[in-house]
MILO-250608 format. One record per atom (N, C-alpha, C): residue number from 1; atom name; x negated, z negated, y. Coordinates in nm, 2 decimals. Layout:
N
{NUM; "CA"; {X; Z; Y}}
...
REM end
This chain:
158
{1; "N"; {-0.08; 0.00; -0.12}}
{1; "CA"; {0.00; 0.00; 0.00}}
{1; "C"; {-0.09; 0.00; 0.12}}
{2; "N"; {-0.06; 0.07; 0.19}}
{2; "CA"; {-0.12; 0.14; 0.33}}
{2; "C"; {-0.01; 0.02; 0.45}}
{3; "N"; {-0.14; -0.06; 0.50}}
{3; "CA"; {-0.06; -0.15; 0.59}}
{3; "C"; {-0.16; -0.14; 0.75}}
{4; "N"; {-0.08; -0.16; 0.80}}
{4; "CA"; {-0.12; -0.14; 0.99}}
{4; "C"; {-0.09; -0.29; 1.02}}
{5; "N"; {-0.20; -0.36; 1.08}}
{5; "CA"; {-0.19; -0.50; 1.18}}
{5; "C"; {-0.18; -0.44; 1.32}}
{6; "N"; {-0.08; -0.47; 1.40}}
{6; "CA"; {-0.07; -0.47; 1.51}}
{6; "C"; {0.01; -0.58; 1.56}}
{7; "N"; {-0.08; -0.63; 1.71}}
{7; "CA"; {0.01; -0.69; 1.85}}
{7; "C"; {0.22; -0.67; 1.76}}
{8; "N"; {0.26; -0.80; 1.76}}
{8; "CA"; {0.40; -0.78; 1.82}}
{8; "C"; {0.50; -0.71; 1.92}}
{9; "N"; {0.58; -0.63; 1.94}}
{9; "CA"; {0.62; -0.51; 2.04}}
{9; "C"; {0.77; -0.64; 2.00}}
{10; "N"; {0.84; -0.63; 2.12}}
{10; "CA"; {0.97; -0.66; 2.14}}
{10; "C"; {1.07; -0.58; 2.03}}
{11; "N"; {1.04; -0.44; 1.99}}
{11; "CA"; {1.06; -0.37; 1.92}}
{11; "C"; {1.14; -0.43; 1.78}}
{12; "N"; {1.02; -0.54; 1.76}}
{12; "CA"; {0.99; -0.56; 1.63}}
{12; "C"; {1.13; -0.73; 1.60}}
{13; "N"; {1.14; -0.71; 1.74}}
{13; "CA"; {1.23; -0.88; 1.72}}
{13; "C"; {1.34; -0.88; 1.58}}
{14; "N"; {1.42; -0.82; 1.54}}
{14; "CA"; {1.51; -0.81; 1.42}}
{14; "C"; {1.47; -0.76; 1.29}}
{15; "N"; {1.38; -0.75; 1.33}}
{15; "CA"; {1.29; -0.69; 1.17}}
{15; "C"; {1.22; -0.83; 1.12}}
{16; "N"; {1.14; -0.92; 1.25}}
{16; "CA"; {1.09; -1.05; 1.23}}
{16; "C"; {1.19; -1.14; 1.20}}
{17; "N"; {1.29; -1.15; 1.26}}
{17; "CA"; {1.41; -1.26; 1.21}}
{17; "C"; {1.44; -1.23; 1.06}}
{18; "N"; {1.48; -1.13; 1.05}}
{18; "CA"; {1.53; -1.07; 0.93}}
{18; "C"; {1.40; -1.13; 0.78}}
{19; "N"; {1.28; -1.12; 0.82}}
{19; "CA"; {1.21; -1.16; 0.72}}
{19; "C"; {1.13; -1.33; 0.72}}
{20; "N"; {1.15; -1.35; 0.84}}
{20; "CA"; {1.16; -1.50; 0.86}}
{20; "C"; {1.26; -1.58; 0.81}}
{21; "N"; {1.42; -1.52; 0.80}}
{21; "CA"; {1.52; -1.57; 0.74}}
{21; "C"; {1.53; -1.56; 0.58}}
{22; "N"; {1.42; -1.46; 0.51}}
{22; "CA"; {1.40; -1.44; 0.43}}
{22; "C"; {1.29; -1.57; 0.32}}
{23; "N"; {1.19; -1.58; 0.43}}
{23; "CA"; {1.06; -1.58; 0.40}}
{23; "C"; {1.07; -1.75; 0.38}}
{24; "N"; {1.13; -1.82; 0.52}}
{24; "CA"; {1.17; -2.00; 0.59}}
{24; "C"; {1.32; -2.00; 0.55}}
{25; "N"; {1.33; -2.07; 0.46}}
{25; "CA"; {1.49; -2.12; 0.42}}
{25; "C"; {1.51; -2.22; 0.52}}
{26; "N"; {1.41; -2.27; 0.60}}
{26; "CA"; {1.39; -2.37; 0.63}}
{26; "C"; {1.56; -2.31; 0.78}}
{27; "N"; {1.50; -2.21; 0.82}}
{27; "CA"; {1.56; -2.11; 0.99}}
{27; "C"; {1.68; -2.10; 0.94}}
{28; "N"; {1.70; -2.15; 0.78}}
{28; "CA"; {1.89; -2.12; 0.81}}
{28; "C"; {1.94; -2.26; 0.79}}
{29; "N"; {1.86; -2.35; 0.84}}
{29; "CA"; {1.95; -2.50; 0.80}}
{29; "C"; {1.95; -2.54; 0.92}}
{30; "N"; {2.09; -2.55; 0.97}}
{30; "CA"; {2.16; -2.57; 1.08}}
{30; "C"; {2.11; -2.70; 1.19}}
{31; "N"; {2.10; -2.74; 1.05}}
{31; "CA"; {2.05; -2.92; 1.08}}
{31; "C"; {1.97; -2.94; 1.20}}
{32; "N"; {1.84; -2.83; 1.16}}
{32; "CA"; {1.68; -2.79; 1.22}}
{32; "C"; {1.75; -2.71; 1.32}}
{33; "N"; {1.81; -2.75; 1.47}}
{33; "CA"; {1.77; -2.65; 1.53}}
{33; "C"; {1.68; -2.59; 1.62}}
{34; "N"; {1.53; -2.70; 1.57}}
{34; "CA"; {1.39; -2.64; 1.59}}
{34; "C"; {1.37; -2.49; 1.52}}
{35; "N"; {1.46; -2.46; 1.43}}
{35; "CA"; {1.39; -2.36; 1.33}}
{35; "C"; {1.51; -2.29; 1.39}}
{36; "N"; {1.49; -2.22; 1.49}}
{36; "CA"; {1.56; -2.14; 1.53}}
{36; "C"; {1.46; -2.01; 1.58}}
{37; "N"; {1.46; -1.89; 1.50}}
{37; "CA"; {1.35; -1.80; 1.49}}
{37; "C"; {1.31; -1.69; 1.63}}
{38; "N"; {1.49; -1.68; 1.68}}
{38; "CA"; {1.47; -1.64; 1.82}}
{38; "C"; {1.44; -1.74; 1.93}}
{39; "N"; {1.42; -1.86; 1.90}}
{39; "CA"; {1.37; -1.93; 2.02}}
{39; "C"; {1.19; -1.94; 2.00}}
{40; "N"; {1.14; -1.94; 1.90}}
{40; "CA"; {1.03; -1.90; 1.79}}
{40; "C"; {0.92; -1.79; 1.87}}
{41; "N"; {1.06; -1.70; 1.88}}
{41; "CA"; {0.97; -1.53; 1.93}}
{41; "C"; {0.99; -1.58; 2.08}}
{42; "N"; {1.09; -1.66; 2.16}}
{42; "CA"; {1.01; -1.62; 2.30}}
{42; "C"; {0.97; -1.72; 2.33}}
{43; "N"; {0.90; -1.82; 2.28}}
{43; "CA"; {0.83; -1.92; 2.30}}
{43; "C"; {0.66; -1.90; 2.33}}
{44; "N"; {0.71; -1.83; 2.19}}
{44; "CA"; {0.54; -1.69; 2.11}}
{44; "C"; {0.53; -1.62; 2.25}}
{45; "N"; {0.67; -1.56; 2.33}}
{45; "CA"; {0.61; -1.46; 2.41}}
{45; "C"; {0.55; -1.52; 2.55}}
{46; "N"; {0.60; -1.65; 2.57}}
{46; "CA"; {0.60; -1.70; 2.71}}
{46; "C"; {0.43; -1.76; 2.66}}
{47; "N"; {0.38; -1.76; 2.58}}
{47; "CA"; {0.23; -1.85; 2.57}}
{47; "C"; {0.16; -1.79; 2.43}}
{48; "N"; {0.03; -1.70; 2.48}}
{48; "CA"; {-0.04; -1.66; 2.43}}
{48; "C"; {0.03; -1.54; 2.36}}
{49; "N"; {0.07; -1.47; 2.41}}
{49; "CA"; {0.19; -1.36; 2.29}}
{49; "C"; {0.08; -1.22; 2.20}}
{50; "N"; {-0.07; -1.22; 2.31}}
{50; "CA"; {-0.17; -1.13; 2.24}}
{50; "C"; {-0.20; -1.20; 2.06}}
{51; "N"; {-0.18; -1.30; 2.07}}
{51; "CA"; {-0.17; -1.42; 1.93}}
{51; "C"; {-0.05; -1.36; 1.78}}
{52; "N"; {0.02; -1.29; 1.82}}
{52; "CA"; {0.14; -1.26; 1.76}}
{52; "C"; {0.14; -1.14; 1.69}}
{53; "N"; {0.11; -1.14; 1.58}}
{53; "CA"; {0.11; -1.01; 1.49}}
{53; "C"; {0.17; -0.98; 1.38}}
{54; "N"; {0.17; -0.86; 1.37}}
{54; "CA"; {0.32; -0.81; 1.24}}
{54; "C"; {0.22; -0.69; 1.21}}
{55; "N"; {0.27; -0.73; 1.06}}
{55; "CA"; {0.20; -0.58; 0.93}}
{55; "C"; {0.30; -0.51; 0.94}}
{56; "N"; {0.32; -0.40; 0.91}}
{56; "CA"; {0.40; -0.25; 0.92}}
{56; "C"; {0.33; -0.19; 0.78}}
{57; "N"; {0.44; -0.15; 0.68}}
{57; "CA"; {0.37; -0.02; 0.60}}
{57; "C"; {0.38; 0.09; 0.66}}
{58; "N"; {0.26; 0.21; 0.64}}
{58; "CA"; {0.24; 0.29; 0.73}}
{58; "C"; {0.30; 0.39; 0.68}}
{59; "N"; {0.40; 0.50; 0.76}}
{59; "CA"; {0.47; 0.58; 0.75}}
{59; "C"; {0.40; 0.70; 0.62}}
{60; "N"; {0.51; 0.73; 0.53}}
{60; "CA"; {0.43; 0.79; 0.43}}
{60; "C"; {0.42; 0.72; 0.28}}
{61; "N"; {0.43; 0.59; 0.27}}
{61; "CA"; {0.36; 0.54; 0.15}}
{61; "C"; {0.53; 0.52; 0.08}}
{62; "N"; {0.51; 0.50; -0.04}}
{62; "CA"; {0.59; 0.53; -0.13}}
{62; "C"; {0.73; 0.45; -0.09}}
{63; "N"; {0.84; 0.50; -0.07}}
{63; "CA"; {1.00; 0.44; -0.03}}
{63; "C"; {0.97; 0.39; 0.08}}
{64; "N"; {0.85; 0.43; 0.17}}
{64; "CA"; {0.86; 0.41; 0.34}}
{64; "C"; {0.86; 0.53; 0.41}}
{65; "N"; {0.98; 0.53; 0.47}}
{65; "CA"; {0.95; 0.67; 0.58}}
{65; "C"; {0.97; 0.59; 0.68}}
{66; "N"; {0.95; 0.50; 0.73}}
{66; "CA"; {0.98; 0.46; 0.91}}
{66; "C"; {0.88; 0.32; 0.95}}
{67; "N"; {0.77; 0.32; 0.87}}
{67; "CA"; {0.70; 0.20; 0.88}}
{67; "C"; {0.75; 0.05; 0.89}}
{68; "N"; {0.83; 0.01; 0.81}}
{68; "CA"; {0.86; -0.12; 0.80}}
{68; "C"; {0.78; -0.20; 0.83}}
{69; "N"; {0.82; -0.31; 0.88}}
{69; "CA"; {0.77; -0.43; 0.93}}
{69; "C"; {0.77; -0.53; 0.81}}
{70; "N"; {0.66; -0.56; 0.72}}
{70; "CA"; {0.65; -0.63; 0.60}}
{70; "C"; {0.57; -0.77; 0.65}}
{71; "N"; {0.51; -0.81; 0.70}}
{71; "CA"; {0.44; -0.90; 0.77}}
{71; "C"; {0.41; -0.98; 0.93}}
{72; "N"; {0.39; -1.13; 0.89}}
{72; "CA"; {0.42; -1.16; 1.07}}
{72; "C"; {0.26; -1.29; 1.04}}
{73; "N"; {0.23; -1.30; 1.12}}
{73; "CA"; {0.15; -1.41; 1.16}}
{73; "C"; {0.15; -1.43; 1.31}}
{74; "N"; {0.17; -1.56; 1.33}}
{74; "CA"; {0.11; -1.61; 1.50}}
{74; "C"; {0.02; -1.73; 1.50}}
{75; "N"; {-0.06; -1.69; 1.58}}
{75; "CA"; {-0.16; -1.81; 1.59}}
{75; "C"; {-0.17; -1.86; 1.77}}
{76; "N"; {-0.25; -1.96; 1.77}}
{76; "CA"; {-0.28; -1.99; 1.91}}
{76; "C"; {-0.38; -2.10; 1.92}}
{77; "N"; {-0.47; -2.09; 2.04}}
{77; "CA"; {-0.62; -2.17; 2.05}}
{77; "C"; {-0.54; -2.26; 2.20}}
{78; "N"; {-0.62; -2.39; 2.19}}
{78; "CA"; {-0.60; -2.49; 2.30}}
{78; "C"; {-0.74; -2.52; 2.35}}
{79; "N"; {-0.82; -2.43; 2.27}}
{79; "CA"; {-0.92; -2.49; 2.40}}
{79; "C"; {-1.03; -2.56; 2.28}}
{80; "N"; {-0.94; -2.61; 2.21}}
{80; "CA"; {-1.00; -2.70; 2.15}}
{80; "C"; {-1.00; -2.67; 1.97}}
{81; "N"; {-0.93; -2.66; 1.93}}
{81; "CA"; {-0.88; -2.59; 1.80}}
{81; "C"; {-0.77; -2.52; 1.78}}
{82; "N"; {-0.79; -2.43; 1.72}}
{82; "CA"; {-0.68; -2.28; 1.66}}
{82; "C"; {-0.61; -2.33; 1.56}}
{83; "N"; {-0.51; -2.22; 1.54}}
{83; "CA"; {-0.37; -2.29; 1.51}}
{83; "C"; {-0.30; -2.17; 1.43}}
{84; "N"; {-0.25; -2.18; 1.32}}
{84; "CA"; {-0.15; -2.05; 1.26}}
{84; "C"; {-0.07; -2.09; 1.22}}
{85; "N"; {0.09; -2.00; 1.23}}
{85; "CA"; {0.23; -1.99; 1.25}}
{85; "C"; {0.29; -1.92; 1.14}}
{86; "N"; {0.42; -1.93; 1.08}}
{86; "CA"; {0.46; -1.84; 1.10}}
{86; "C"; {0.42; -1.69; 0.93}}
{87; "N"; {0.32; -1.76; 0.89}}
{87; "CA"; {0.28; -1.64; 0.80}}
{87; "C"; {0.35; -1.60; 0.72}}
{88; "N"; {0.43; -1.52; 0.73}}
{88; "CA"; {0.52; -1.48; 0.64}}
{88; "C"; {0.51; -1.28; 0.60}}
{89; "N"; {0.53; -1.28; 0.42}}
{89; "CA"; {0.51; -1.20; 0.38}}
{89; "C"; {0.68; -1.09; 0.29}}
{90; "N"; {0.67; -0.98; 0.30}}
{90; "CA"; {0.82; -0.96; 0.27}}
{90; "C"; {0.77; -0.99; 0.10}}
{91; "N"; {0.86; -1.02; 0.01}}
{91; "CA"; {0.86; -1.08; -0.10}}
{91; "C"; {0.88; -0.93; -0.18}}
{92; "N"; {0.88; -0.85; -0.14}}
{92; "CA"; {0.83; -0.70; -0.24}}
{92; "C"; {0.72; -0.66; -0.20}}
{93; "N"; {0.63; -0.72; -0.05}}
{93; "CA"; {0.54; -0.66; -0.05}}
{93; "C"; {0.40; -0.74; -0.08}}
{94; "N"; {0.46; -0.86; -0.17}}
{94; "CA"; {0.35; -0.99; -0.18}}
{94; "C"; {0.26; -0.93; -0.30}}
{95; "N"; {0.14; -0.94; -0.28}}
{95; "CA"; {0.03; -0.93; -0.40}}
{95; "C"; {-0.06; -0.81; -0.38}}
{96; "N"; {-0.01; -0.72; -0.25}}
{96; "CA"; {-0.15; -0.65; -0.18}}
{96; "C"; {-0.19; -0.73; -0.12}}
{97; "N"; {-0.27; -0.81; -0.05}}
{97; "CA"; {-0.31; -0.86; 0.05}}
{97; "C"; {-0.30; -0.86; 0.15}}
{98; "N"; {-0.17; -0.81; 0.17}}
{98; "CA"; {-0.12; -0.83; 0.32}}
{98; "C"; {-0.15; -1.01; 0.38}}
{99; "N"; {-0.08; -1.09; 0.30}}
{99; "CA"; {-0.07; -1.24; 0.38}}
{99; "C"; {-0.26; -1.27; 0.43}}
{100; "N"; {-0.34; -1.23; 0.32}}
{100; "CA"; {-0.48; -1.20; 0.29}}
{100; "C"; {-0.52; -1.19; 0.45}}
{101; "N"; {-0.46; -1.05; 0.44}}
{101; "CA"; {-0.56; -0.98; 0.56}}
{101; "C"; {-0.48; -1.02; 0.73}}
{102; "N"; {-0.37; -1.04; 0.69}}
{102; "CA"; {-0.29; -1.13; 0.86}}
{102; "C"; {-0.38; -1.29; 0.88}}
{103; "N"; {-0.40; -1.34; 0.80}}
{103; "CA"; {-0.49; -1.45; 0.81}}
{103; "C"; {-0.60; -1.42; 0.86}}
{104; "N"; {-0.70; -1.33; 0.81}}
{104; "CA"; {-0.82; -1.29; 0.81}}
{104; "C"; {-0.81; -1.22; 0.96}}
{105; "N"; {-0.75; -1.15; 1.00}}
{105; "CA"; {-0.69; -1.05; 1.17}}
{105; "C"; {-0.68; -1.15; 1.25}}
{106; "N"; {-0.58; -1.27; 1.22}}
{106; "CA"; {-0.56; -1.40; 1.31}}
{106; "C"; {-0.72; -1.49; 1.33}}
{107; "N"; {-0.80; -1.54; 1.25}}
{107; "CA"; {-0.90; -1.58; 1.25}}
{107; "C"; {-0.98; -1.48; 1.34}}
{108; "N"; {-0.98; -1.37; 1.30}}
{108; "CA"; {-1.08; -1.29; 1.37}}
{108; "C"; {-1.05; -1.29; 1.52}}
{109; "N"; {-0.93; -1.29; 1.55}}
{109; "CA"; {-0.89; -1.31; 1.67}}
{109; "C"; {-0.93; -1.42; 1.78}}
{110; "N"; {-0.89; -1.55; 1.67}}
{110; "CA"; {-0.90; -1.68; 1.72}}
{110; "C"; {-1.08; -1.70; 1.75}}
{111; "N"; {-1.14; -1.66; 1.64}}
{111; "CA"; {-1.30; -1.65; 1.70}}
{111; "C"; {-1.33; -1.55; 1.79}}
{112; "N"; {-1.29; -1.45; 1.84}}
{112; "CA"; {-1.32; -1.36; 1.99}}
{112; "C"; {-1.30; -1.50; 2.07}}
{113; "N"; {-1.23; -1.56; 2.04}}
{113; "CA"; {-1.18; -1.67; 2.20}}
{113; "C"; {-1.32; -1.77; 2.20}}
{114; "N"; {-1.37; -1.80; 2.07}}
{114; "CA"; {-1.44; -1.86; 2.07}}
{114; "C"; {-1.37; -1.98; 1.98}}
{115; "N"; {-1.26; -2.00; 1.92}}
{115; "CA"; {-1.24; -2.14; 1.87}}
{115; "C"; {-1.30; -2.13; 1.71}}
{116; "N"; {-1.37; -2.28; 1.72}}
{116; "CA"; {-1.45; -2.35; 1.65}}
{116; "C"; {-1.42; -2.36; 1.49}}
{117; "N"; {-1.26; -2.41; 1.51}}
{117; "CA"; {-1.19; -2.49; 1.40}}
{117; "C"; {-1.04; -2.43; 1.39}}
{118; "N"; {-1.01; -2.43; 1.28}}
{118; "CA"; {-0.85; -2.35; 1.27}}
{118; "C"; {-0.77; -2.43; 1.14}}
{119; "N"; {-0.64; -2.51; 1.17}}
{119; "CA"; {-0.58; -2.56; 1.14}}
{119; "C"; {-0.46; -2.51; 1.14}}
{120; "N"; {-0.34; -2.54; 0.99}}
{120; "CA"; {-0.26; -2.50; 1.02}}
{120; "C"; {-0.16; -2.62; 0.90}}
{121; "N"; {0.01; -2.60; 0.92}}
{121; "CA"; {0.01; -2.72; 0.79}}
{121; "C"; {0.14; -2.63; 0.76}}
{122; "N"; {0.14; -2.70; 0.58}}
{122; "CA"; {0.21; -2.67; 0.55}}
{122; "C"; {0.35; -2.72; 0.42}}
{123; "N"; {0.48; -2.68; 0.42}}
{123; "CA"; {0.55; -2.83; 0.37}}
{123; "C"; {0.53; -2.91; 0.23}}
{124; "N"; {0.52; -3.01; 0.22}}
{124; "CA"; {0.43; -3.08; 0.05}}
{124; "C"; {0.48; -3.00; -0.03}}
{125; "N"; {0.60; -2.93; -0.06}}
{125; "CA"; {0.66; -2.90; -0.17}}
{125; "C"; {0.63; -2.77; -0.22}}
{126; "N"; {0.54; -2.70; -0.13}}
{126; "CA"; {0.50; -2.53; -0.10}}
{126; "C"; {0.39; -2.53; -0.20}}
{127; "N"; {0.35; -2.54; -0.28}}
{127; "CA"; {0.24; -2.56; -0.43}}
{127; "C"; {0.20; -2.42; -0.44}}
{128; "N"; {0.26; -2.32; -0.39}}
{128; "CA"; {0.25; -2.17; -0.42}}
{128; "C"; {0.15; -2.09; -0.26}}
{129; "N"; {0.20; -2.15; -0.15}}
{129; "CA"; {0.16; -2.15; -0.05}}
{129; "C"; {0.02; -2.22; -0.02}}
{130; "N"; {0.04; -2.37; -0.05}}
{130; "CA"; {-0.08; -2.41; -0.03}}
{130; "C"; {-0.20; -2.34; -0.13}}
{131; "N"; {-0.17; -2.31; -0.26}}
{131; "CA"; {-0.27; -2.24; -0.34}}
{131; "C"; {-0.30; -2.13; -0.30}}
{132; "N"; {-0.24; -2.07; -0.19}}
{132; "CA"; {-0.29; -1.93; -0.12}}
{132; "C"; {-0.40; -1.98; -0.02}}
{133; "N"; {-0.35; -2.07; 0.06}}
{133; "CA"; {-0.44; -2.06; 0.16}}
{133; "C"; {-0.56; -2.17; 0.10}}
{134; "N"; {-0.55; -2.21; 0.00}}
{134; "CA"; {-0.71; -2.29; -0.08}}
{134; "C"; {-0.77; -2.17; -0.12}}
{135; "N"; {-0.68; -2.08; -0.17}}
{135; "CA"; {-0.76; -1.94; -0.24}}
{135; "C"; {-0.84; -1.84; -0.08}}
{136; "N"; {-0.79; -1.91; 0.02}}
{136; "CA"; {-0.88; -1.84; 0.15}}
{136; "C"; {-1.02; -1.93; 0.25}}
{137; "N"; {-1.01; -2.10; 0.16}}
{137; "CA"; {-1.10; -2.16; 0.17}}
{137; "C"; {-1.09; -2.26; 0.29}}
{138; "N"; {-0.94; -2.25; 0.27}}
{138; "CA"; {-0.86; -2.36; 0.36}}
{138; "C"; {-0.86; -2.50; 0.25}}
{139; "N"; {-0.95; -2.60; 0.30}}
{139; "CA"; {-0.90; -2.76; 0.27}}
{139; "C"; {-0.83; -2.88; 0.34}}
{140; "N"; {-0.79; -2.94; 0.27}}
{140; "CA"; {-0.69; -3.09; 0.32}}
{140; "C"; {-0.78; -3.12; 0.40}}
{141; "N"; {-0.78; -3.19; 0.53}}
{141; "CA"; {-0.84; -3.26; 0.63}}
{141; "C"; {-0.78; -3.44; 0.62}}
{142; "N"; {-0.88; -3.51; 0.56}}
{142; "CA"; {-0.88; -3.66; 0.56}}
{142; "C"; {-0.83; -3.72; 0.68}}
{143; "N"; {-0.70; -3.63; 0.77}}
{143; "CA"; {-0.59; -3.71; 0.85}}
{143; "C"; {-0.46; -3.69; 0.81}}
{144; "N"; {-0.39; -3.76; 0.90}}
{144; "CA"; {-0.21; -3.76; 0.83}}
{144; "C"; {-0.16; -3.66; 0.97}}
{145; "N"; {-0.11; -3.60; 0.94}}
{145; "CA"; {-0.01; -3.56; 1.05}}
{145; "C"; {0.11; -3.56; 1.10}}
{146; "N"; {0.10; -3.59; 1.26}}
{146; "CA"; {0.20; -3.70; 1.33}}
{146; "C"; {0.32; -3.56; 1.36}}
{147; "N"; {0.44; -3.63; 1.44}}
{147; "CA"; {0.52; -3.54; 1.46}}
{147; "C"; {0.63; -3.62; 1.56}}
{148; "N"; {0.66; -3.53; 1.66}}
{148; "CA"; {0.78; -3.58; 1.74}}
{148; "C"; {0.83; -3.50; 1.83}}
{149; "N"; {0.95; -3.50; 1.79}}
{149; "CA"; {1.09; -3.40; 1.82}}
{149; "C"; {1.06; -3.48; 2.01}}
{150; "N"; {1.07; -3.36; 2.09}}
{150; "CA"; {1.10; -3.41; 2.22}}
{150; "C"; {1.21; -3.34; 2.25}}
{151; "N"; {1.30; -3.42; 2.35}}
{151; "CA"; {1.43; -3.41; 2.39}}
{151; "C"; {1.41; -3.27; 2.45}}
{152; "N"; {1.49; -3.14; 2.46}}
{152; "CA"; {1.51; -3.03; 2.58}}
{152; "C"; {1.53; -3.07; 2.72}}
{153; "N"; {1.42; -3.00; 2.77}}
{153; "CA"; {1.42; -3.07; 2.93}}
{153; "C"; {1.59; -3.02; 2.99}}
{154; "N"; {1.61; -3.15; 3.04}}
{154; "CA"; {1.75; -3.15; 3.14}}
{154; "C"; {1.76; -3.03; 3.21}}
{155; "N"; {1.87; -2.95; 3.24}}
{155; "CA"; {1.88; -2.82; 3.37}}
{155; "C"; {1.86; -2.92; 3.48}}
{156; "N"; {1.82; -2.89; 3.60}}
{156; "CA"; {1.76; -2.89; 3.69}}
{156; "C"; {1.93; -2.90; 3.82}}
{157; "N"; {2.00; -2.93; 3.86}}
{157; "CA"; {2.09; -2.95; 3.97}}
{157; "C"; {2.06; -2.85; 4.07}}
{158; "N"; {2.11; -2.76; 4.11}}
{158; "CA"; {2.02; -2.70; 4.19}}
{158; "C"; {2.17; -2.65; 4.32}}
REM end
């Protein structure tokens, strides 16, 4: 399979939900409405959006004529350590190396900036996921990781 990494295009917004909703069971539980995938993409777009990238099969390759959108990764650097999002793979297109090489595109990215260190997490129960990214030489870090929901800032009176 013949795959193209490129920058995110606005283009690509319903093709990303569509395999995000596929990919995170997590974005259809109501409960979470952090896991809301269109708030996701313009969050991505308001802060660091060169960070945001999607695999496409490239026009031509076998039952693709229009270049699908099969893959998404986002990442982002603070300065301090890098960060990845989001990696999600379409579940027909898993076992070329696509998730492989969106990893490997994002890192390469994250080091142009210069960051040092690249962390990312992922949920305990994911046994299939975490064995991907140990198979890319990603290890546990001897901390716990903290978490806190903050309120939506109030509208403004105006």
């Amino acid at each position: 399979m013949t795959v193209t990494i490129r920058p995110f295009a606005q283009a690509d917004t319903d093709a990303v939900i569509a395999l995000w909703l596929q990919a995170f069971p997590e974005y259809q539980d109501t409960s979470r409405p952090h896991r809301d995938p269109r708030l996701s993409i313009a969050n991505k777009l308001g802060t660091q959006p060169e960070l945001f990238f999607v695999a496409t099969r490239s026009k031509g390759d076998e039952g693709n004529e229009d270049g699908a959108l099969v893959g998404t990764v986002m990442a982002g650097y603070d300065g301090h350590r890098g960060w990845l999002y989001s990696l999600a793979v379409d579940p027909l297109a898993r076992r070329f190396g696509i998730g492989t090489r969106l990893v490997r595109h994002a890192e390469a990215a994250l080091a142009m900036l210069g960051c040092p260190k690249l962390n990312l997490q992922v949920l305990h129960d994911k046994a299939d996921v975490l064995a991907f990214y140990e198979s890319l030489g990603y290890r546990a870090d001897a901390v716990v990781s903290l978490g806190k929901r903050l309120a939506p800032p109030a509208c403004a009176n105006v």
